[in-house]
N, C-alpha and C positions, 0 to 999 in steps of 0.2 A: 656589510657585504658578505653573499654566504659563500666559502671555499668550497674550488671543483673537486669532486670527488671521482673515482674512477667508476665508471659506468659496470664495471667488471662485477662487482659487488653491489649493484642494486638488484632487490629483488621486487616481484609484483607487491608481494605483500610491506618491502617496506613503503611502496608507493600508494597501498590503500592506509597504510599507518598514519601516513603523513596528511594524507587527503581527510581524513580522518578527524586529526586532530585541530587542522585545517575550521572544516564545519563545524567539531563544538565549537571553535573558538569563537569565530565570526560567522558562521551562518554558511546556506546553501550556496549564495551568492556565491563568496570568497574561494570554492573551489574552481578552481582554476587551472589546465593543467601548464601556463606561466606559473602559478603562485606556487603549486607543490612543487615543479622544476627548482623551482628557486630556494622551496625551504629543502629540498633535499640535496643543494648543492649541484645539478645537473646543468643543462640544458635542455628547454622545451623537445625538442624534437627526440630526445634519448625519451623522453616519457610516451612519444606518439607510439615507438616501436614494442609497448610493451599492454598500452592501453589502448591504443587506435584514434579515438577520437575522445571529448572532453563525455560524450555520453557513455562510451565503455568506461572512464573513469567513475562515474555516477554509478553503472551499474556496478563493477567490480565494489562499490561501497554498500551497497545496497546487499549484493551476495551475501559481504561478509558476518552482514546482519543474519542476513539468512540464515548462516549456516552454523547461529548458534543457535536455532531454534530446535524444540523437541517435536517432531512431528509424531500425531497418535501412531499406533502400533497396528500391524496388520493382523493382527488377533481379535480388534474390536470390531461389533458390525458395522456395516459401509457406512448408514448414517452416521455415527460417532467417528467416525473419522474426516467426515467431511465436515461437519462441525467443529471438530476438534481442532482439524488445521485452520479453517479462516477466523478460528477464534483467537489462538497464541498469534497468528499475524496479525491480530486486529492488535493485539497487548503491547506488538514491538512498533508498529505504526503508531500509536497512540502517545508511548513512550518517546519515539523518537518521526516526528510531524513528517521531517523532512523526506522521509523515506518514500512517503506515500507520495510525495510531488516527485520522485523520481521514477516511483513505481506508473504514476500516472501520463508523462511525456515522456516515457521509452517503455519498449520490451525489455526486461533484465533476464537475457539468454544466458547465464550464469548457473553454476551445478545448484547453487544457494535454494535457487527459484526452482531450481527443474524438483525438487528433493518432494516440494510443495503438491505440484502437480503431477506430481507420479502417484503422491497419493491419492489426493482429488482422484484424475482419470482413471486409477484402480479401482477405487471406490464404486464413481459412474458407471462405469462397464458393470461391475458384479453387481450393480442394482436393474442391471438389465436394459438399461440405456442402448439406442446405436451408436457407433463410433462418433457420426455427425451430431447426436444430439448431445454424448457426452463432452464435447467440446462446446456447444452452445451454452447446455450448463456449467462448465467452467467457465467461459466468458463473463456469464449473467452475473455469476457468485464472484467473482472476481472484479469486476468492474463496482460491484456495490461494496467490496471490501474498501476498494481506494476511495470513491467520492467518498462513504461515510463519513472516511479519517479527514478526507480533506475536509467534508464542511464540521466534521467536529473539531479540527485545529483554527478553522476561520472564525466558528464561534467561542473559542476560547479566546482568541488574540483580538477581534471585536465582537464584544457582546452588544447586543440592542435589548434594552429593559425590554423587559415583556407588557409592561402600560403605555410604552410609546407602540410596540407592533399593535396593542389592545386598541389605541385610539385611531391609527388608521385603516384598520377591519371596519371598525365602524361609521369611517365616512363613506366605507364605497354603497352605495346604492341599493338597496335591503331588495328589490323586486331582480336585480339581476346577481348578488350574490346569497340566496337564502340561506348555504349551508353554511357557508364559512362564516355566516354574519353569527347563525345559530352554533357553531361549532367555535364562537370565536374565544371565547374563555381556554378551554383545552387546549385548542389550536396553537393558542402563544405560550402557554407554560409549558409546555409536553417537555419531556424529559426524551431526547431520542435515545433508545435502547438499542446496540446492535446485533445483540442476542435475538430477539422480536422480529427486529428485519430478515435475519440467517434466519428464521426458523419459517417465515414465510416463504423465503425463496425454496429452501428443502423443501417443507411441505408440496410445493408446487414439482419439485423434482421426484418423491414418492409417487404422486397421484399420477403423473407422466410415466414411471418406472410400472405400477401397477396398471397400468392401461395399452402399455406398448403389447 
């Protein structure tokens, strides 16, 4: 049974420590703002007045990720920085799965996140972007940071052999799928790269920035 503690002396951060240690332990599941209440000796409702709801607890975790991150330097040209950042967020996502399922079912309005996008939306502005389309491009590039991680942690945790996706390419119908039947070897061993993807989506952001 854990002893009350006086509310006087909790701080946010021992609430992300705990939430924390929480997730390695057991997983995303097990955060909980009952179960940190309870490892931190509190009561539920002293943790509402500090995190709001169980998804400000998520973010407040996700921040703290954040805000060990080295974001590039505003010395380097725009593209290197826009690169640079969803690159290290791709390293801390990758490293730690769960992030990106928080990052994917909330907004993390957190200084962590904002650090990220300050540089992004600097970046887009000084390549010439409008305001509206600099945020579209943050959107795009951001939304393919998260699915990436998510389907690269789905396909870590189940893999499907590349001869069983090989044998059913080849049952569908060769006159209505020709390319994929033709592309089906690559198709299923492809190694997803997400440097390759970021550089698609930049390039499409240059060509867009040199045409405005």
């Amino acid at each position: 049974m854990s002893t009350r503690r006086s509310t006087r002396s909790l701080t946010l951060d021992q609430i992300v420590d705990a939430a924390m240690e929480l997730l390695e332990r057991d997983g995303l599941g097990a955060v909980t703002i009952r179960a940190v209440a309870e490892r931190l000796g509190v009561g539920a409702m002293t943790l509402y007045t500090y995190v709001g709801t169980k998804e400000g607890l998520l973010a407040a975790i996700a921040s703290r990720h954040l805000e060990s991150v080295a974001f590039p330097g505003p010395d380097l040209p725009w593209r290197e920085r826009i690169v640079g950042t969803f690159r290290v967020v791709h390293d801390l996502f990758a490293a730690n799965p769960e992030l990106a399922g928080i990052a994917a079912s909330q907004s993390i309005d957190e200084i962590g996140a904002f650090r990220g996008a300050e540089v992004v939306l600097g970046a887009l502005r000084e390549a010439g972007l409008s305001d509206q389309r600099a945020i579209e491009a943050f959107d795009a590039l951001a939304s393919y940071l998260t699915g990436f991680a998510l389907r690269e942690a789905a396909r870590l945790t189940n893999p499907v052999p590349p001869a069983s996706r090989l044998r059913e390419i080849q049952r569908l119908p060769e006159d209505e799928f020709p390319h994929v039947r033709a592309l089906s070897r690559p198709f299923v061993a492809r190694d997803p790269s997400f440097d390759r993807g970021l550089a698609f989506l930049v390039d499409g952001i240059v060509a867009e920035a040199t045409t405005s």
